[in-house]
N, C-alpha and C positions, 0 to 999 in steps of 0.2 A: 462530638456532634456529627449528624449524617450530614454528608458533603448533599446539595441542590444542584441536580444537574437537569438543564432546560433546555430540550431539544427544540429549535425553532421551528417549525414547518409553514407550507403556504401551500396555496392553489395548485394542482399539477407537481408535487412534490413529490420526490423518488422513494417510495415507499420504506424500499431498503436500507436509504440514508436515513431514515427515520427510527425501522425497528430494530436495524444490527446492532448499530451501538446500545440502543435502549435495553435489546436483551442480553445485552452482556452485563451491565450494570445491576438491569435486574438478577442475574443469575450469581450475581455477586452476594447480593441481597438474600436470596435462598442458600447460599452456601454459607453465607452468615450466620442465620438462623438455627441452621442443621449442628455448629459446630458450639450453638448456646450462647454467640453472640449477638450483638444488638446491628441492625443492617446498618452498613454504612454507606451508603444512599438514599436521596428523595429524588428517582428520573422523572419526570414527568415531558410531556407536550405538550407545548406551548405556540399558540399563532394568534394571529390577529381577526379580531372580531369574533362573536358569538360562535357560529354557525360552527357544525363539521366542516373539517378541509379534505378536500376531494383530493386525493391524491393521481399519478399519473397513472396509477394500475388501475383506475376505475374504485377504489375501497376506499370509505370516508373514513376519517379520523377521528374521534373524539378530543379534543384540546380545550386545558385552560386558558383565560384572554391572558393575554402577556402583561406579564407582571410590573408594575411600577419601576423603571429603567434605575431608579438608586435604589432597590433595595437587593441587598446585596446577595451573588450568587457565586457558589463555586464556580461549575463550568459552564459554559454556554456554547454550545455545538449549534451550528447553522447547518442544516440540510440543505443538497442540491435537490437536482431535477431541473424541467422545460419551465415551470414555474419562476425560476430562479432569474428570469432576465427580468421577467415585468417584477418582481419583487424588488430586483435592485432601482427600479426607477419610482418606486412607491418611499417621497422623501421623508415621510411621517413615520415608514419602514424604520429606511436605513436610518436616521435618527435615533429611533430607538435603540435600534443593535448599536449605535455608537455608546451611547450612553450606559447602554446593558453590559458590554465588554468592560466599559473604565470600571464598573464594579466586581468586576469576575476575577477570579483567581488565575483565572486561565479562559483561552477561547480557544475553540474548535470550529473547521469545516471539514463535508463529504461532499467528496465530489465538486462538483459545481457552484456548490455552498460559496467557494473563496468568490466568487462573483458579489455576493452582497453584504461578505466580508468587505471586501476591495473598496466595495462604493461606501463601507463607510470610512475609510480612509487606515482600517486598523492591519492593514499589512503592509501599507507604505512602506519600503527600506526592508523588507523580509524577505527570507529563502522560502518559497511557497510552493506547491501542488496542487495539480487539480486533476481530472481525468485527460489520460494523453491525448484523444481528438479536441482535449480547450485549451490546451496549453499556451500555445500559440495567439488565440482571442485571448485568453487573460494576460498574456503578457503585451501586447497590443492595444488593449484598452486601458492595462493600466500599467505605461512604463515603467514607474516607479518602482515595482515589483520584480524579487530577483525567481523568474519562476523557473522551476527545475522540472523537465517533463518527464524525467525515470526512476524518479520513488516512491514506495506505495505511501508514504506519508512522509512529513517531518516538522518535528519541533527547532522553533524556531525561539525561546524565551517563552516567555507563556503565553505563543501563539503557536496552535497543530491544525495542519494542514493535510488534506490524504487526497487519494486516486481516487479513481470509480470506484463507486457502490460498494461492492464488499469490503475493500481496503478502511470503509468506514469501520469494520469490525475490528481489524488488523488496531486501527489507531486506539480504539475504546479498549481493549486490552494491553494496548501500552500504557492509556491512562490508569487503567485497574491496576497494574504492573507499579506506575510510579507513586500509586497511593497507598498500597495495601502488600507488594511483595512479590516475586515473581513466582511463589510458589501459588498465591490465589490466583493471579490470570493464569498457571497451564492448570489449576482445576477447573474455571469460567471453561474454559478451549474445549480442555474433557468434558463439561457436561452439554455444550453446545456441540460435541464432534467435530471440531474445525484445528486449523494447523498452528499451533503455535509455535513459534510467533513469528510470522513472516517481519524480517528489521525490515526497518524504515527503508533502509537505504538499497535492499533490493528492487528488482526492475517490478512495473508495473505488468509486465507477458514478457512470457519464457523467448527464451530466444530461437526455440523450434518452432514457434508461435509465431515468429516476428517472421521468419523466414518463406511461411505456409503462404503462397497463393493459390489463389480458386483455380482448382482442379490442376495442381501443379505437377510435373510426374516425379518432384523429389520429396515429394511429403511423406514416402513409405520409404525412401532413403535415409530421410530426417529422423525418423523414427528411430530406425535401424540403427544409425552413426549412434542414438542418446543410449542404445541400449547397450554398445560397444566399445564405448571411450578405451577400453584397455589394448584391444587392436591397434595391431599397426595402419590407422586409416589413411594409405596412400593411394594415388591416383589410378592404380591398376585396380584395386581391390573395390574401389569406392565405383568405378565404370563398372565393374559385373557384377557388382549388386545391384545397380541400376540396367543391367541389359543394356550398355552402350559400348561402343570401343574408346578409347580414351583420349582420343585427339574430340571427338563428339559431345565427351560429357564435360569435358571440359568446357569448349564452347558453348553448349547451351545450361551450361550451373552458371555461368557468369552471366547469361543473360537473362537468366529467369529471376536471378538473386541478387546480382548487383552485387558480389565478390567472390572470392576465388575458394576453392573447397575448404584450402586451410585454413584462412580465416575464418571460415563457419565453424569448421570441427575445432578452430581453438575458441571459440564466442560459445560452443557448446559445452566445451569440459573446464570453464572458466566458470560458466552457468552451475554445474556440476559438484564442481568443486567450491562455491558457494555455499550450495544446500549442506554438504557435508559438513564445511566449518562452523555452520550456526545450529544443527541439528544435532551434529553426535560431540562425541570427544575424541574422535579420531584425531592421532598425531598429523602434522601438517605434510609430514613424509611419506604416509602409508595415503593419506589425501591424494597425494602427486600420484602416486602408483595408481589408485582405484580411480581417477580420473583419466588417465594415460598419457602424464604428462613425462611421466620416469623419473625422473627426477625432481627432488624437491624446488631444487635451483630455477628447473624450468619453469615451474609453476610461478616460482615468485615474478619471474620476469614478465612471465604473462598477466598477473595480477596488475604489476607495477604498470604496466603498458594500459592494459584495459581498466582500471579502476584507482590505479592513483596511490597503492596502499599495496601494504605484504597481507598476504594471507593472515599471520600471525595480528594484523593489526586490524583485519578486516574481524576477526575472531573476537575479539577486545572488544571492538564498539558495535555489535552489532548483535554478539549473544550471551557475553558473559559466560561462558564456559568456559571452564578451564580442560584440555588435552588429556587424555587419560596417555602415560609415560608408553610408548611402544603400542599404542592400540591403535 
């Protein structure tokens, strides 16, 4: 039977929480088709009351009224957006989505979604996400909540949680992933052109991103270090590529950044070495080299420090590849 999966939307809703996941599901459905099978999806929208819902990009929606809270649904994905606060205080709402989840197989938010998740009580005692500028309000509004501000998603038991906006894609391809194979979500990826699969457990912005201030004079440094990790990036070489003398760039990386060069350039080849272990099959040792860590050893210990896990373990739970022997 096609799994029902009911995107919720409201007033002011983030358009993208709405169609990313949708078209991933549907594209599931067309690759279904193609290969003589029957789709394994019914996505539909779904909001409250008649009328189109205006979303926050100014483009109305077309949605079914929301469907009777016991009858029973696969998944139930809650979209964010600015709509998302006065939704959570509409109790007729959150009502609903209480009752609509106890029948779902599973529930889902985007984005700011977990805000009228939250208010219906169905994340109490969860490891949750939401977009990094709300992490904070949602853990504040609602204690009970174990929120985690730097993954682009995470399942939680048959509760998934994501970042902003796009990471709402990121999640719907893991759904597609735990229903159908992870060979249909990297064809969903490929016909949508997007990256499969960024894990859960990576950062929501890259950590050259994190480090970027408005008009900062190390952003084309920052660049530079991502594009060199196999150099020796020590404190002489890293001052004349910045045009400084090295008592100078030192002092002013520490004050524009808030830490000291090495920690950046190990927060960058840690970032680095990341993407390689869930993307290719490179061995974990030829990783350490191509990220310029030299040694495999070093890397572990930087892994261990910055993320809790060996590389090798980080590989395991986050991409299912197995190492091609020497590669």
């Amino acid at each position: 039977m096609p799994k029902t999966i009911d995107v919720l939307a409201f007033a002011n809703v983030q358009l993208l929480d709405v169609t990313g996941p949708l078209q991933v599901f549907a594209s599931a459905n067309d690759l279904a088709r193609q290969q003589g099978l029957p789709p394994p999806y019914v996505p539909r929208v779904i909001a409250p009351g008649p009328e189109p819902v205006m979303s926050s990009a100014g483009l109305a929606l077309v949605s079914a009224q929301l469907p009777s809270p016991g009858q029973p649904c696969d998944t139930l994905i809650v979209a964010g957006g600015w709509g998302v606060y006065a939704a959570a205080e509409d109790a007729a709402l959150v009502a609903w989505v209480r009752q609509r989840a106890a029948q779902s197989r599973r529930v889902a938010s985007v984005c700011t979604g977990a805000f009228l998740l939250a208010a219906s009580g169905w994340l109490d005692g969860r490891r949750v996400v939401t977009h990094w500028t709300r992490c904070e309000q949602l853990a504040q509004l609602y204690p009970s909540l174990q929120v985690e501000a730097n993954p682009i998603f995470i399942n939680d038991g048959p509760v998934w949680t994501s970042a902003g906006v796009t990471a709402g894609i990121d999640l719907a391809l893991a759904l597609v992933e735990a229903d159908l194979g992870r060979a249909m979500a990297l064809e969903v990826a490929r016909q949508l052109v997007v990256f499969l699969k960024r894990p859960g457990g990576q950062s929501q912005f890259s950590v050259t991103l994190a480090l970027q201030q408005d008009g900062s004079r190390f952003d084309e440094l920052h660049a530079w270090i991502a594009e060199n990790l196999k150099l020796d990036l020590n404190i002489p070489s890293l001052a004349l590529q910045a045009g400084m003398s090295e008592r100078s760039f030192v002092r002013h990386y520490r004050q524009e950044t808030g830490q000291t060069p090495a920690r950046a350039i190990e927060a960058i080849r840690v970032e680095s070495a990341r993407r390689l272990l869930c993307d290719t099959g490179m061995a974990v040792k030829r990783v350490a080299v191509q990220c310029g860590f030299g040694s495999e050893e070093t890397l572990r210990r930087s892994f261990l420090k910055a993320l809790g896990v060996t590389p090798q373990a980080y590989r395991e739970r986050f991409s299912g590849r197995e190492a091609v022997p020497g590669g």
